[in-house]
Biopython code that builds the backbone (N, CA, C, O; Angstrom):
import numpy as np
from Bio.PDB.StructureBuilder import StructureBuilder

atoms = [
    (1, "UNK", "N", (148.953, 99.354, 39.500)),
    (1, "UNK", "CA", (147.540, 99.156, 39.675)),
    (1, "UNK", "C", (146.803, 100.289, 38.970)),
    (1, "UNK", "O", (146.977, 101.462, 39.302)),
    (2, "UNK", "N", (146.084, 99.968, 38.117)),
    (2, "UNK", "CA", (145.174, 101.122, 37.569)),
    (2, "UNK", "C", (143.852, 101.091, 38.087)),
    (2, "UNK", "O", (143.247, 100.027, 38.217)),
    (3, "UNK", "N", (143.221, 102.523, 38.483)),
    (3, "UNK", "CA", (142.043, 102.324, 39.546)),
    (3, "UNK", "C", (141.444, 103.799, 39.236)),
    (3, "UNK", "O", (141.801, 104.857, 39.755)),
    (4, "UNK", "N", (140.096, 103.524, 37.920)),
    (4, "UNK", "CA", (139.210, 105.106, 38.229)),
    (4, "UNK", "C", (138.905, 105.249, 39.457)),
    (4, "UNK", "O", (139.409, 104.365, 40.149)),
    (5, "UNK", "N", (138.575, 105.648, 39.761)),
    (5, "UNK", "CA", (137.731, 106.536, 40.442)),
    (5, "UNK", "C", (136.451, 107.294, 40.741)),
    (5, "UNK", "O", (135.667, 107.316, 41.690)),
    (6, "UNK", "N", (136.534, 107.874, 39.628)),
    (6, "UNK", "CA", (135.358, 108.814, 39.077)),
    (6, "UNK", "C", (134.967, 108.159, 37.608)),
    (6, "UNK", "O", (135.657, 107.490, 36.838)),
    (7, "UNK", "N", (133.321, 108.697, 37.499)),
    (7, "UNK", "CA", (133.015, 108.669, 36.013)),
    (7, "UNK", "C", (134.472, 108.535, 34.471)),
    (7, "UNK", "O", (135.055, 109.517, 34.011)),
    (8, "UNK", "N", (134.568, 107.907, 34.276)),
    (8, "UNK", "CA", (134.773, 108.296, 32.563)),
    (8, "UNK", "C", (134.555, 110.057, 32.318)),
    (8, "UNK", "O", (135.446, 110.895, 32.183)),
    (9, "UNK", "N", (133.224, 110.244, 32.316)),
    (9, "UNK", "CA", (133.182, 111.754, 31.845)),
    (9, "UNK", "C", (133.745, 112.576, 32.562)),
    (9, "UNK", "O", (134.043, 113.648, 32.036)),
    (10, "UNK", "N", (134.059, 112.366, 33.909)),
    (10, "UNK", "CA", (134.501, 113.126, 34.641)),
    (10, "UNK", "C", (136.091, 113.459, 33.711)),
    (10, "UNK", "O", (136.290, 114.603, 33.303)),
    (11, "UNK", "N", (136.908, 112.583, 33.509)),
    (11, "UNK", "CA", (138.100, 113.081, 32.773)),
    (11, "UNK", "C", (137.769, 113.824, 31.445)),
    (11, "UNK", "O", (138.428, 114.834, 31.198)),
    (12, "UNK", "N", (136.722, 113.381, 30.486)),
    (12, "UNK", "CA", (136.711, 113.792, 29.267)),
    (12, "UNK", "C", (136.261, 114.972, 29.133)),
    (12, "UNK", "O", (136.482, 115.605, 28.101)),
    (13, "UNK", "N", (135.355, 115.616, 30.435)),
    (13, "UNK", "CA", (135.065, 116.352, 30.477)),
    (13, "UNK", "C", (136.304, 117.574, 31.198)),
    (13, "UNK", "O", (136.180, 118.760, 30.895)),
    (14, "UNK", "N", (137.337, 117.167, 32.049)),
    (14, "UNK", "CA", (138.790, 117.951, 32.194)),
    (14, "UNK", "C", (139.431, 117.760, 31.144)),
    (14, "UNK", "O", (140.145, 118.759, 31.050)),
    (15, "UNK", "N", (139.640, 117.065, 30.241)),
    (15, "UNK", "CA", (140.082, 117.452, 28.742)),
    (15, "UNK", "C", (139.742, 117.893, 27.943)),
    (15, "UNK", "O", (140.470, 117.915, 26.951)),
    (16, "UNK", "N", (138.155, 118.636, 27.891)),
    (16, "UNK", "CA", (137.442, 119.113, 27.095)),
    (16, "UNK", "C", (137.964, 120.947, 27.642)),
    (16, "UNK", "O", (138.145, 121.990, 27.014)),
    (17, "UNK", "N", (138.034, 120.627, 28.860)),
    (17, "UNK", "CA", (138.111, 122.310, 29.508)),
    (17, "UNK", "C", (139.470, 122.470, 29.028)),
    (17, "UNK", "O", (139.701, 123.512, 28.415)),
    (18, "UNK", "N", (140.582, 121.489, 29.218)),
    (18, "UNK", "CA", (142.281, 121.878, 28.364)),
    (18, "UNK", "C", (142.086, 122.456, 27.309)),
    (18, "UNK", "O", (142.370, 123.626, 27.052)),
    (19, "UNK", "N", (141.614, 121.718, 26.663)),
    (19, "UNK", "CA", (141.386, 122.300, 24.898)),
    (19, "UNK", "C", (140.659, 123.457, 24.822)),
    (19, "UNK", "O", (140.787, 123.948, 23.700)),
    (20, "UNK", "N", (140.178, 123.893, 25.308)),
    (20, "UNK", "CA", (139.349, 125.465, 25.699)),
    (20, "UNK", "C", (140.361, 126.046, 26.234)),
    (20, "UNK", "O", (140.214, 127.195, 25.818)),
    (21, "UNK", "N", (141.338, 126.048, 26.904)),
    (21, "UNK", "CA", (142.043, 126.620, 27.902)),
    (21, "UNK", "C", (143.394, 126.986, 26.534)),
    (21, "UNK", "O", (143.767, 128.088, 26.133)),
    (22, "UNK", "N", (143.803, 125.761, 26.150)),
    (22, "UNK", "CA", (144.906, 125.765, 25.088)),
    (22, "UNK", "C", (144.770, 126.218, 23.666)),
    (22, "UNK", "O", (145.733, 126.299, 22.903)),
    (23, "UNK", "N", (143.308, 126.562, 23.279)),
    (23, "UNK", "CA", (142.848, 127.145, 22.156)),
    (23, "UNK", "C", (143.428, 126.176, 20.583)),
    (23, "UNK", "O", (143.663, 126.654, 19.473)),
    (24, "UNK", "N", (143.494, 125.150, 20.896)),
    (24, "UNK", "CA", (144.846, 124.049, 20.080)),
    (24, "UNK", "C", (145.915, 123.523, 20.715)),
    (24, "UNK", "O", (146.166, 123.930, 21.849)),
    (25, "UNK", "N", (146.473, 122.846, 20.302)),
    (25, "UNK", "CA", (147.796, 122.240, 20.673)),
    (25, "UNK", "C", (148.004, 121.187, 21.508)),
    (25, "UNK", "O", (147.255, 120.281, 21.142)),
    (26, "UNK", "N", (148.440, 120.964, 22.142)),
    (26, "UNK", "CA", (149.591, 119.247, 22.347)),
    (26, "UNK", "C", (149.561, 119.575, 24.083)),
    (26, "UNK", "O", (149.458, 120.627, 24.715)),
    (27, "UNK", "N", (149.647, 118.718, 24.330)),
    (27, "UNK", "CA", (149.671, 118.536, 25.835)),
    (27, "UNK", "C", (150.260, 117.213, 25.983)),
    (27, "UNK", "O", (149.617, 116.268, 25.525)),
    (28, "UNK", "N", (151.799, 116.909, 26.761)),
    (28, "UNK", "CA", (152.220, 116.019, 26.893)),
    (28, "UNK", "C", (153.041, 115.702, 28.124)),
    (28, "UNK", "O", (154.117, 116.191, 28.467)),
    (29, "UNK", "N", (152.055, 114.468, 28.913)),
    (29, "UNK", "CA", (151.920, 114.753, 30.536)),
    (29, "UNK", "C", (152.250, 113.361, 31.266)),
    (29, "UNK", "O", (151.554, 112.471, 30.777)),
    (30, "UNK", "N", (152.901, 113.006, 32.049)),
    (30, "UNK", "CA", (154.017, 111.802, 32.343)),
    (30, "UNK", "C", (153.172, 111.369, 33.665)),
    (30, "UNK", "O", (152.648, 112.412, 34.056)),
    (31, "UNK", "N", (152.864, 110.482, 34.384)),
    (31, "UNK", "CA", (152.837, 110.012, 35.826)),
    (31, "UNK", "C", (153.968, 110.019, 36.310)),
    (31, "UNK", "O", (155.014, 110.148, 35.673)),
    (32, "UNK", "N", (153.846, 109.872, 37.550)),
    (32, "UNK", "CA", (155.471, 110.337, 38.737)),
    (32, "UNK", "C", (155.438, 108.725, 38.744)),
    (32, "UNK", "O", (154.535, 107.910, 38.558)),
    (33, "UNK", "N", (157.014, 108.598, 39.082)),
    (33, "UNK", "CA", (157.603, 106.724, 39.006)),
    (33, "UNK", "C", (157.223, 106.660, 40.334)),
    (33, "UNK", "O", (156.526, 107.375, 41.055)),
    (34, "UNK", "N", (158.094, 105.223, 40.547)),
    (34, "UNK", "CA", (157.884, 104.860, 42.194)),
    (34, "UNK", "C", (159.231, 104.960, 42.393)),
    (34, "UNK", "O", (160.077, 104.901, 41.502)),
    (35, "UNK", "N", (159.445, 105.122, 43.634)),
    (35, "UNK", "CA", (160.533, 105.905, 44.368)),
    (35, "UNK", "C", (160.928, 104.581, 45.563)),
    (35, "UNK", "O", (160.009, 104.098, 46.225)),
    (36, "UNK", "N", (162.117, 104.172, 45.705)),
    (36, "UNK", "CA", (162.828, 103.446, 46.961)),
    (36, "UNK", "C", (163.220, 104.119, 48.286)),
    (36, "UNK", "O", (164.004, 105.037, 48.528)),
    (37, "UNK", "N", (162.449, 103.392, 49.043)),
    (37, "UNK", "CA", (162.820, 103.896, 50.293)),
    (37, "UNK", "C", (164.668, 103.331, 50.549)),
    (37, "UNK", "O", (165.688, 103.978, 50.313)),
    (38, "UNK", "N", (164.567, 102.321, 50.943)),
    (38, "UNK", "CA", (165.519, 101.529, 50.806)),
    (38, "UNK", "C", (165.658, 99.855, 49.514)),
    (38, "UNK", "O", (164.687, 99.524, 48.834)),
    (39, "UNK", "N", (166.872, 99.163, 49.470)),
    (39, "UNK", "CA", (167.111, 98.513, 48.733)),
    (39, "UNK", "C", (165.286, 97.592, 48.312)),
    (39, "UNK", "O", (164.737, 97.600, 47.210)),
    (40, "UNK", "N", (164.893, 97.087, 49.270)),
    (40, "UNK", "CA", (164.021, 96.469, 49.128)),
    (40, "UNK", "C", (162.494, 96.716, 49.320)),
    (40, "UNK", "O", (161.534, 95.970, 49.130)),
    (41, "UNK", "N", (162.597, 98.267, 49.848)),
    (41, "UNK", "CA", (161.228, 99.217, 50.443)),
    (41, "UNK", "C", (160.979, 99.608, 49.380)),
    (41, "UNK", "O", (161.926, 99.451, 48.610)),
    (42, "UNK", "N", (159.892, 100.184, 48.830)),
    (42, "UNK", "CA", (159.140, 101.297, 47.669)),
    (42, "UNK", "C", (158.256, 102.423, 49.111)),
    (42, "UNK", "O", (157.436, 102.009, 49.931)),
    (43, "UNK", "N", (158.714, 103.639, 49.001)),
    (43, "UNK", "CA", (157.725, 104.515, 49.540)),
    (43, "UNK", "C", (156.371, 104.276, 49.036)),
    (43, "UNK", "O", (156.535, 103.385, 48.203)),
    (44, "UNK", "N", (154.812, 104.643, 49.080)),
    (44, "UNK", "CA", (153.717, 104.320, 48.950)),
    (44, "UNK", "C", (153.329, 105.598, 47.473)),
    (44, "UNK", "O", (153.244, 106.826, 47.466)),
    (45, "UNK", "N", (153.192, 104.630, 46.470)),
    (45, "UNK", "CA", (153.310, 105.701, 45.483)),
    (45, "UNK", "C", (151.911, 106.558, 45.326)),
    (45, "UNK", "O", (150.871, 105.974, 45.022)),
    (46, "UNK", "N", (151.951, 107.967, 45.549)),
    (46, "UNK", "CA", (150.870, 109.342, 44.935)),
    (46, "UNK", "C", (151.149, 109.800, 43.319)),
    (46, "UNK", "O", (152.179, 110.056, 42.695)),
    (47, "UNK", "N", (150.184, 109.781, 43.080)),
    (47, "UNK", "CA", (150.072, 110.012, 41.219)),
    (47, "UNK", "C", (150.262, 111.742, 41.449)),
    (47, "UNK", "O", (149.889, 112.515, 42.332)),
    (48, "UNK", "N", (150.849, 111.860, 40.489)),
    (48, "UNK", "CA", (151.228, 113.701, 40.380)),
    (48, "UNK", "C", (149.352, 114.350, 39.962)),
    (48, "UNK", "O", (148.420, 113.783, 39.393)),
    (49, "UNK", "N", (149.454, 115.450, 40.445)),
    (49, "UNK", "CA", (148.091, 115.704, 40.233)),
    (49, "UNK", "C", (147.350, 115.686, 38.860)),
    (49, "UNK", "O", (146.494, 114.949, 38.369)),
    (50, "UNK", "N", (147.882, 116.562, 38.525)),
    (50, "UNK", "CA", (147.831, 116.797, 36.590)),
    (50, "UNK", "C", (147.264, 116.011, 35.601)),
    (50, "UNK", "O", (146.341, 116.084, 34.790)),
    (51, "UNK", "N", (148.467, 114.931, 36.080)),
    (51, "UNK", "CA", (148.011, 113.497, 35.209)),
    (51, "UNK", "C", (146.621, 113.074, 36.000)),
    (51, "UNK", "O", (145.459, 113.182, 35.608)),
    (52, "UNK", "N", (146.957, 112.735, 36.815)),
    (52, "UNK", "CA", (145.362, 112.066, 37.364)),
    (52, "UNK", "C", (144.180, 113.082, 36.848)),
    (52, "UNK", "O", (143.197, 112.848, 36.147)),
    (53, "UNK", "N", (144.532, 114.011, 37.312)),
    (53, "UNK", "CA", (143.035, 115.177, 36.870)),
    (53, "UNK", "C", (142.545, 114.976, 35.100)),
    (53, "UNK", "O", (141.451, 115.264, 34.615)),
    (54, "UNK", "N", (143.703, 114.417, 34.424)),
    (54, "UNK", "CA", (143.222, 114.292, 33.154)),
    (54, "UNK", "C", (143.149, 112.574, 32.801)),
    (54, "UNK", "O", (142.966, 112.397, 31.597)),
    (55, "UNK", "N", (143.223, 111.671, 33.358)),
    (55, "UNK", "CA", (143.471, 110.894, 33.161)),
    (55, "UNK", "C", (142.481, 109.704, 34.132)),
    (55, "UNK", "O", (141.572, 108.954, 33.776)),
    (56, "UNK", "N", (142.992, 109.887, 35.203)),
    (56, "UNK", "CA", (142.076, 108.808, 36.090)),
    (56, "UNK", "C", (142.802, 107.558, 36.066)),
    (56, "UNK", "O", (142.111, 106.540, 36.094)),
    (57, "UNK", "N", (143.982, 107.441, 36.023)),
    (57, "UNK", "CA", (145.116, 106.754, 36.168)),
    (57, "UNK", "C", (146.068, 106.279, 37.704)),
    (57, "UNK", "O", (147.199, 106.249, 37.219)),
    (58, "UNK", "N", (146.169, 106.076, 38.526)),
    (58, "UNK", "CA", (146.511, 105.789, 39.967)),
    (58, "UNK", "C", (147.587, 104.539, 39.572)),
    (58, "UNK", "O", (147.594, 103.552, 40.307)),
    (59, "UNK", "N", (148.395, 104.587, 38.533)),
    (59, "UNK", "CA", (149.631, 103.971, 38.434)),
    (59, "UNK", "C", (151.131, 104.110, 37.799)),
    (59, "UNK", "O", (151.205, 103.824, 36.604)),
    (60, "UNK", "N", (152.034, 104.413, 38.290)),
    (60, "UNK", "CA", (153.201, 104.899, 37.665)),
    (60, "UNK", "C", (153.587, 104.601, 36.155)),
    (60, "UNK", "O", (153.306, 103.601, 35.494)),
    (61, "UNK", "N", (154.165, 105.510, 35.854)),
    (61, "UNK", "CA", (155.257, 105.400, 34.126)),
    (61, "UNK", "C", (153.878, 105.746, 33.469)),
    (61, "UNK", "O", (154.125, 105.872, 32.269)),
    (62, "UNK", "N", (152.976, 105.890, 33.614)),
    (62, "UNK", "CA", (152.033, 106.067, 32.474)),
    (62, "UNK", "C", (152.230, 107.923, 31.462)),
    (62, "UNK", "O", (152.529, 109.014, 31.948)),
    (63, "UNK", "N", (152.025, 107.690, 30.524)),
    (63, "UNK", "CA", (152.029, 109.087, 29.562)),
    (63, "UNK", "C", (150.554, 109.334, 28.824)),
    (63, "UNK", "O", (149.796, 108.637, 28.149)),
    (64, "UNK", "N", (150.557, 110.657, 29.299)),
    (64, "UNK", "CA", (149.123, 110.990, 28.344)),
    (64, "UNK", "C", (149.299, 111.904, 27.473)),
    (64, "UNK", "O", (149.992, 112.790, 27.973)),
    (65, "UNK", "N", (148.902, 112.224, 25.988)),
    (65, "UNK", "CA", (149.237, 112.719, 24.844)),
    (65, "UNK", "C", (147.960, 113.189, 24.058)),
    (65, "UNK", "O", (147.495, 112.587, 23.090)),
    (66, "UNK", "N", (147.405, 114.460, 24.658)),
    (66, "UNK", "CA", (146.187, 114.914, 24.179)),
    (66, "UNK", "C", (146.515, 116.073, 23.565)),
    (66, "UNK", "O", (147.079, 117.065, 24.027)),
    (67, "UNK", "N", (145.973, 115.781, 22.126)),
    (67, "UNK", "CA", (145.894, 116.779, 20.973)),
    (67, "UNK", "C", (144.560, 117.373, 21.213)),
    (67, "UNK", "O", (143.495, 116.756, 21.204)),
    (68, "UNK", "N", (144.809, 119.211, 21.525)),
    (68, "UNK", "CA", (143.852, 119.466, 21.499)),
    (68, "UNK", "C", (143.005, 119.953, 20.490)),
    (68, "UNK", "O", (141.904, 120.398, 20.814)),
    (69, "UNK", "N", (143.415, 119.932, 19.124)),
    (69, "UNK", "CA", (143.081, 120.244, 18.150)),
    (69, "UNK", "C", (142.033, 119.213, 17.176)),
    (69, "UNK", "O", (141.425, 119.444, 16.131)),
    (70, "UNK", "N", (142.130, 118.051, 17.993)),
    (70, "UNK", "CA", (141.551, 116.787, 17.404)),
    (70, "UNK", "C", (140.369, 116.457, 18.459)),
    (70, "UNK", "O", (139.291, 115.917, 18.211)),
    (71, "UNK", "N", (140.909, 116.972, 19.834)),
    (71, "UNK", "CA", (140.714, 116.063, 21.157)),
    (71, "UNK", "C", (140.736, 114.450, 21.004)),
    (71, "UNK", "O", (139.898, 113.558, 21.137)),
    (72, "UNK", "N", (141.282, 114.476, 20.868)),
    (72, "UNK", "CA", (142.126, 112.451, 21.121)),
    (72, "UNK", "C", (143.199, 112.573, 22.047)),
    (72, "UNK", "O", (144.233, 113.241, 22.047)),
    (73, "UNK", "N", (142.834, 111.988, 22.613)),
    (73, "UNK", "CA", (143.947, 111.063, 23.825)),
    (73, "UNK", "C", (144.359, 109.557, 23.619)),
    (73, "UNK", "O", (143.756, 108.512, 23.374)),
    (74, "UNK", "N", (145.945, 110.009, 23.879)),
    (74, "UNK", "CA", (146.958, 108.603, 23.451)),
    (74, "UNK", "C", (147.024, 108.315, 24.559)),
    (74, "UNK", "O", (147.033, 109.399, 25.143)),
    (75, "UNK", "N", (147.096, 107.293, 25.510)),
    (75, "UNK", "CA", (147.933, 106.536, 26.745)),
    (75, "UNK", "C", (148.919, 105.405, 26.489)),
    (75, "UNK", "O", (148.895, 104.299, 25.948)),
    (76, "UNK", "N", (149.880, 106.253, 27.183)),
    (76, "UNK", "CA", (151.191, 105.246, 26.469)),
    (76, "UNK", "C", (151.721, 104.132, 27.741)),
    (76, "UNK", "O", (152.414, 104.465, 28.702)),
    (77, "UNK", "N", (151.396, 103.269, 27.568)),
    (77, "UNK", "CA", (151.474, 102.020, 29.008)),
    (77, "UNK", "C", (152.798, 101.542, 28.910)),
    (77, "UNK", "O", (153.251, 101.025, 27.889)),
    (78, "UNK", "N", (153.697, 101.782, 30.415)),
    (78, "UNK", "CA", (155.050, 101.264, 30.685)),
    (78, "UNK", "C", (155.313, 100.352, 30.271)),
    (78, "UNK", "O", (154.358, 99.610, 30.042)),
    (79, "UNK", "N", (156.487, 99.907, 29.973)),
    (79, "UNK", "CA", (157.173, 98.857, 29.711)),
    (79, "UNK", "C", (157.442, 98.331, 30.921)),
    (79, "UNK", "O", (158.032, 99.142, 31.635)),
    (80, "UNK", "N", (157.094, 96.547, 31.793)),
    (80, "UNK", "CA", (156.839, 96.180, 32.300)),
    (80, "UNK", "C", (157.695, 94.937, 32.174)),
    (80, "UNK", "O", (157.080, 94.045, 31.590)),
    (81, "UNK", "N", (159.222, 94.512, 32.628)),
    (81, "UNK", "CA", (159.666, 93.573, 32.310)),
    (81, "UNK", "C", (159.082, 92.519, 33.211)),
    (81, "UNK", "O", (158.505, 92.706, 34.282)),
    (82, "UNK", "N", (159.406, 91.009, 32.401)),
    (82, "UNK", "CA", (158.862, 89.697, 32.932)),
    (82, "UNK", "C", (159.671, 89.584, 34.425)),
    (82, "UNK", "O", (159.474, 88.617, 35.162)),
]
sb = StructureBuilder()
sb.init_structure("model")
sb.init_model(0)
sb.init_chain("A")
sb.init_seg("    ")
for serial, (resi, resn, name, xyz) in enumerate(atoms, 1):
    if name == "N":
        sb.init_residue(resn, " ", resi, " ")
    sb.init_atom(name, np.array(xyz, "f"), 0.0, 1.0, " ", f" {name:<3s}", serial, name[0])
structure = sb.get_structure()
């Protein structure tokens, strides 16, 4: 499930402060999977902080890939079998 939250700017504006923080360079930042309780349970999945704080993302396998030298952000969306 993907679910902002907050503004749009609210992230672009925590990726604007990375790239200030990193003076240049690459930042390359994963969401936490979902986890089995048992065979047929999933525990209730929490997004790792990081990613969310830059992202605004609230769904597993996702990757974020911000050049801070450009400021562009890649989001790389799981592979999702049928």
């Amino acid at each position: 499930m993907y679910v902002i939250t907050h503004e749009a700017s609210f992230f672009q504006g925590n990726r604007q402060q990375l790239a200030t923080a990193l003076q240049g360079g690459l930042v390359v930042l994963t969401a936490y999977d979902e986890m089995q309780r048992r065979a047929d349970w999933a525990f209730g999945f929490e997004q790792e902080g990081n990613f969310w704080y830059l992202s605004g993302i609230v769904a597993p396998r996702w990757k974020l890939v911000y050049d801070g030298v450009r400021h562009y952000t890649w989001l790389v969306r799981p592979t999702v079998n049928e």
